[in-house]
C-alpha positions in Angstrom: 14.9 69.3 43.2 16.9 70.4 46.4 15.3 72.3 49.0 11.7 70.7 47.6 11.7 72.6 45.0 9.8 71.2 42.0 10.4 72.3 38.2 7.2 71.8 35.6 9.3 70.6 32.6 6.2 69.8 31.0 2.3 70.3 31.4 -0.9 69.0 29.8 0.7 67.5 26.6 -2.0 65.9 24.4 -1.6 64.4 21.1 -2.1 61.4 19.1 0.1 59.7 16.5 -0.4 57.4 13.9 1.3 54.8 11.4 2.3 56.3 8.9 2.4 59.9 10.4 5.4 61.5 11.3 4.8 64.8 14.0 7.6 67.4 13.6 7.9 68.7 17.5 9.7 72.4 17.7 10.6 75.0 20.0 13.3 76.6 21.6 15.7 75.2 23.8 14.5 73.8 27.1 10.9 74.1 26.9 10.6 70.0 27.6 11.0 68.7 24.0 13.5 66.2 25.4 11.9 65.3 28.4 9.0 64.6 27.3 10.7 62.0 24.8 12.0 60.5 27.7 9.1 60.4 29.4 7.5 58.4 26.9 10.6 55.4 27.4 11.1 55.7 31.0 14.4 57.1 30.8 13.9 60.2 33.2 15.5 60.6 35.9 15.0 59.3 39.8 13.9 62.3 41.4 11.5 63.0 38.1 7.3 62.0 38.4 4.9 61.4 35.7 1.0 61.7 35.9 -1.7 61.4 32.8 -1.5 58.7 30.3 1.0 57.5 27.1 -0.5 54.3 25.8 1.1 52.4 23.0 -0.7 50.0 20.6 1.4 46.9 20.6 -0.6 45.1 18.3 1.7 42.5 16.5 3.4 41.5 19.4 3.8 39.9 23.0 2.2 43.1 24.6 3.8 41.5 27.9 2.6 42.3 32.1 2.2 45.7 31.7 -0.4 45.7 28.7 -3.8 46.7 28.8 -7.0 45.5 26.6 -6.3 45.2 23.0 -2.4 44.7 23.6 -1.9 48.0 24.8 1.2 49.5 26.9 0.9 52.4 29.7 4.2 53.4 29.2 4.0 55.7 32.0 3.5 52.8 34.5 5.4 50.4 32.9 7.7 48.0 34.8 11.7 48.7 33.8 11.2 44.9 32.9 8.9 45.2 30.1 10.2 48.5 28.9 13.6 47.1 28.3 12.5 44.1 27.0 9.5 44.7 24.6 9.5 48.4 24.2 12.9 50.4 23.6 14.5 49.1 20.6 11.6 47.0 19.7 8.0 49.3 20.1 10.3 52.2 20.4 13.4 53.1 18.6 15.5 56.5 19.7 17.6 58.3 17.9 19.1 60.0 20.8 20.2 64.0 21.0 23.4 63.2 22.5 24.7 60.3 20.2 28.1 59.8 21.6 26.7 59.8 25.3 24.7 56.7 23.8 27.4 54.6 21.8 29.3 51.9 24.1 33.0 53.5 24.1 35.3 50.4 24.0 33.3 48.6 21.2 33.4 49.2 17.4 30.3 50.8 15.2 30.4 47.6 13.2 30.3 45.2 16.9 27.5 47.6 18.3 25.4 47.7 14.8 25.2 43.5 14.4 24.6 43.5 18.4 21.7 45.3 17.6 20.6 43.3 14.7 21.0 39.9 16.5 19.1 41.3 19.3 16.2 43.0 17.6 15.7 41.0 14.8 17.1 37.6 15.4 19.4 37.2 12.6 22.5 34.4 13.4 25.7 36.0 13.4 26.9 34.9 10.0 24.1 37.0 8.6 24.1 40.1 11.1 27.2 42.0 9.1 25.3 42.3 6.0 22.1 43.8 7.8 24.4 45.8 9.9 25.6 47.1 6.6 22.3 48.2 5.2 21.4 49.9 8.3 24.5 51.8 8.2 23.9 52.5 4.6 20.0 53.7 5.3 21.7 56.5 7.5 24.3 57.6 5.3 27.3 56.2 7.3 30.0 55.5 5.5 31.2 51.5 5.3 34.5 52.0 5.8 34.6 53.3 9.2 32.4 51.0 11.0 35.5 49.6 12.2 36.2 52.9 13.9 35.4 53.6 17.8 33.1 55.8 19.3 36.0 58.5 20.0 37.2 58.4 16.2 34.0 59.7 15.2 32.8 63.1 14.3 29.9 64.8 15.8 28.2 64.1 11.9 29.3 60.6 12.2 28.2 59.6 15.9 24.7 61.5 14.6 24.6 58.7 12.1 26.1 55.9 13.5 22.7 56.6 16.3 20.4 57.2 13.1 21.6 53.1 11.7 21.6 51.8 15.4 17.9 53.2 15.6 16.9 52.1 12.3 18.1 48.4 12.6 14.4 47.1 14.4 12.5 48.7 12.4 9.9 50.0 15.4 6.4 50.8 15.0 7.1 53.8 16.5 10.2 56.3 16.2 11.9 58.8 18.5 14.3 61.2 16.9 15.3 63.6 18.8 17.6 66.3 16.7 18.5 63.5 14.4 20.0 66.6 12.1 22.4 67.4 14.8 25.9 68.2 13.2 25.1 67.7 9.6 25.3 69.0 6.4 22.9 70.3 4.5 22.8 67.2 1.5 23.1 64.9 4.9 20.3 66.4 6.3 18.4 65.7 3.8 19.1 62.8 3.0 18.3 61.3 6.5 14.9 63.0 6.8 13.7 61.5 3.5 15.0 58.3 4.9 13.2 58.9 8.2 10.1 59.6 5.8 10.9 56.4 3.7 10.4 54.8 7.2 7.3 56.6 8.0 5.3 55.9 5.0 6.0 52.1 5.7 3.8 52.3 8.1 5.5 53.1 10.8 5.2 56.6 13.1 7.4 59.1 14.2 7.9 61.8 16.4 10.8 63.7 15.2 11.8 66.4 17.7 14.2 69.3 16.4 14.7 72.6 15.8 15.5 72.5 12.2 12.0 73.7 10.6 13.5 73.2 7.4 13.9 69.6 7.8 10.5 69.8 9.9 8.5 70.9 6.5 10.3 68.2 4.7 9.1 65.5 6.7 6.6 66.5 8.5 2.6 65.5 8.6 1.7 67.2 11.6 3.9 70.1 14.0 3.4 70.6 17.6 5.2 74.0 19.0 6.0 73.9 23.1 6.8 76.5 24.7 7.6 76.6 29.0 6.7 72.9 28.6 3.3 72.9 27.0 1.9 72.5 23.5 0.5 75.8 22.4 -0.1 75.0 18.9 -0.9 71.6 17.0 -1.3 71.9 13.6 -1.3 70.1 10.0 2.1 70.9 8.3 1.1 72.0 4.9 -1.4 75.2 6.6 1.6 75.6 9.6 4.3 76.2 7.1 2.3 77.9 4.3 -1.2 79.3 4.3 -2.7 80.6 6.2 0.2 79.8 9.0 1.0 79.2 12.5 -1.9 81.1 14.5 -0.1 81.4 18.0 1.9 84.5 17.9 5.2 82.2 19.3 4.5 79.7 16.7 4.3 82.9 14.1 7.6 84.0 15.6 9.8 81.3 15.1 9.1 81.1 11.4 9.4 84.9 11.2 13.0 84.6 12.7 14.6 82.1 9.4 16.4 84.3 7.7 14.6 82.8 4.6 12.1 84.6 5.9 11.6 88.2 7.8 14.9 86.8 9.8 13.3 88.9 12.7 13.9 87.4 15.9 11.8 87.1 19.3 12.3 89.7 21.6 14.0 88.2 24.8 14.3 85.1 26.2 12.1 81.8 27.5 11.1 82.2 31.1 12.2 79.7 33.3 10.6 77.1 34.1 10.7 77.0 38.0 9.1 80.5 38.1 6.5 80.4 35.4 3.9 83.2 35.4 0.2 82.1 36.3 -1.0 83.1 32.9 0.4 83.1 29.2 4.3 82.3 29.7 5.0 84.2 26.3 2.7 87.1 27.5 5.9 89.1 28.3 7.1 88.6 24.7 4.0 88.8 22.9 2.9 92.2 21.2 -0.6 91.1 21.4 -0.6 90.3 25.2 -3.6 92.2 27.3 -4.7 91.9 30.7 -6.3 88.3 29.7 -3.0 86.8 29.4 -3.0 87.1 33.1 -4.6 83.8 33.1 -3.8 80.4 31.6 -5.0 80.1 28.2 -7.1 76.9 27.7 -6.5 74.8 24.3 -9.4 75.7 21.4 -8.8 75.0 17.6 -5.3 74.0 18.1 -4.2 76.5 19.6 -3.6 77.6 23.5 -3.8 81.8 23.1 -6.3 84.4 24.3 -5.5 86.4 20.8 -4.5 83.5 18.1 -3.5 85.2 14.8 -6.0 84.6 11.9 -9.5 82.0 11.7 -9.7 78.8 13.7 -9.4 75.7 11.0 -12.2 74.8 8.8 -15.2 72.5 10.3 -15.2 69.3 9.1 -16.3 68.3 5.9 -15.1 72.1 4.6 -12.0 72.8 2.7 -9.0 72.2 4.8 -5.1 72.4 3.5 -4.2 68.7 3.7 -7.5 68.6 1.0 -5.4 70.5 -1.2 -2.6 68.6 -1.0 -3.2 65.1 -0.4 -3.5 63.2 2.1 -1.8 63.0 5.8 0.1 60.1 7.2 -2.9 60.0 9.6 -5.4 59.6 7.0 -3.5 57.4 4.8 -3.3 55.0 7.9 -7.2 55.3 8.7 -7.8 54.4 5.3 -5.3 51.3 5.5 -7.3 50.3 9.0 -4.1 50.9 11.0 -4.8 52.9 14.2 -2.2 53.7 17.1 -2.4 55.9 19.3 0.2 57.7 22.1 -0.9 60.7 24.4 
């Protein structure tokens, strides 16, 4: 930044995702949900660096320059080259959080969408309106304004309108970040169970979003950040029910719907150019002690000197996604597909 000044947007983020999976990523506003999205397609800015690894399986395809053994892309060092041309739109589709910012002003929904399809799929132009039409139809946009520019649309509709554009390649891997944005509830709906109709094709996704209803709708897996890191990775089905998110910020933002205690958390995200050494929620945290002076290291899931509650059972004991069937990621081990980002 100016001056030298250097901003951790995000630190020591660690996950895998699978086909088939879909990871619900939450947390308050500005604690790197975004960036790290747009880490992951090298669309950061130029004064932003990167450092670790994000490798994408690009089995089924040209892997191109850039990948590794086994077809595999470092997206992180990636060449601009090979991520416009084998990975956005085609390993990686977006479903951007500012949609409008994203859709070409002086060109119609309809001329972007069967751009798109020619591009990504290959279809002739006599054949890319009808396609362009289902895609618009998988994210609930109505037909009869795809004739309509950029500026005639609502906030609900350019949401959409980014969903279809998003959908139209089909990509092994998915990022949506606050698809949700500006709609209804029924529309909501509707486009998470199509995101999840997506998923369990095989494909992954990494929906991003602060709407934990539409998170326990879709969601296999849920990663919480907080001041840029991952405190808590958990299966869905024990997150959202029993026995529950075991960092006391995870615990807190399900505490605050009002469908549940509707209490909220006591003040406000530090920020992230003048994080403390330790715990960054220490300050809001009733269960902080003088160990939350220093940096809690990930165990069980969780990054927290006092979790709430056990770690998960060992393996081979009872777990919840026994109880309820089967994860994305386990449906795809048992179908022999594997990919992995980090």
């Amino acid at each position: 930044m100016r001056g030298g000044r250097r901003i951790a947007a995000v630190s020591d983020a660690a996950f895998d995702l699978a086909p088939g999976e879909c990871l619900a990523l939450v947390g308050e506003s500005g604690c790197g949900k975004s960036v790290l999205a747009a880490a992951l397609l090298g669309l950061l800015p130029g004064n932003a660096r990167t450092a670790g690894s994000a490798r994408l399986n690009a089995a089924g395809g040209a892997a191109g320059p850039d990948a590794g053994d086994g077809g595999t892309i470092e997206l992180l060092t990636a060449s601009e080259q090979e991520l416009a041309r084998t990975v956005r739109g085609r390993r990686i589709g977006l479903v951007p959080q500012s949609p409008a910012a994203h859709l070409t002003p002086v060109r119609t929904v309809r001329a972007q969408l069967e751009e798109t399809v020619r591009e990504l799929t290959g279809v002739r132009r006599s054949g890319a309106r009808a396609d362009a039409e289902r895609a618009a139809d998988r994210a609930a946009f109505p037909l009869d304004h795809l004739d309509r520019y950029p500026h005639q649309l609502s906030g609900g509709l350019a949401q959409r309108a980014a969903t279809a554009l998003a959908l139209v390649g089909d990509a092994p891997l998915l990022l949506a970040d606050e698809p949700t944005t500006g709609l209804d509830r029924d529309l909501v709906e509707r486009t998470v169970d199509e995101l999840r109709r997506h998923t369990d094709d095989g494909r992954a996704l990494l929906m991003i979003t602060h709407d934990l209803a539409a998170a326990e709708r879709i969601a296999d897996r849920v990663a919480v950040m907080y001041a840029g890191r991952i405190v808590e990775l958990a299966d869905a089905p024990a997150f959202f029910g029993t026995p529950g998110p075991r960092h006391p910020y995870a615990r807190g933002l399900l505490d605050a719907l009002p469908e549940r205690a509707f209490r909220p958390i006591p003040g406000m995200p530090p920020e992230l150019g003048a994080l403390p050494d330790g715990c960054a929620f220490a300050a809001r945290c009733d269960r902080a002690t003088a160990a939350c002076e220093a940096l809690p290291v990930p165990a069980d899931g969780v990054a927290c000197h006092h979790p709430v509650g056990p770690p998960p059972a060992a393996p081979g004991g009872p777990t919840p996604a026994e109880a309820t069937g089967p994860t994305g990621a386990q449906r795809s081990e048992e179908d022999g597909r594997r990919a992995r980002t980090a």
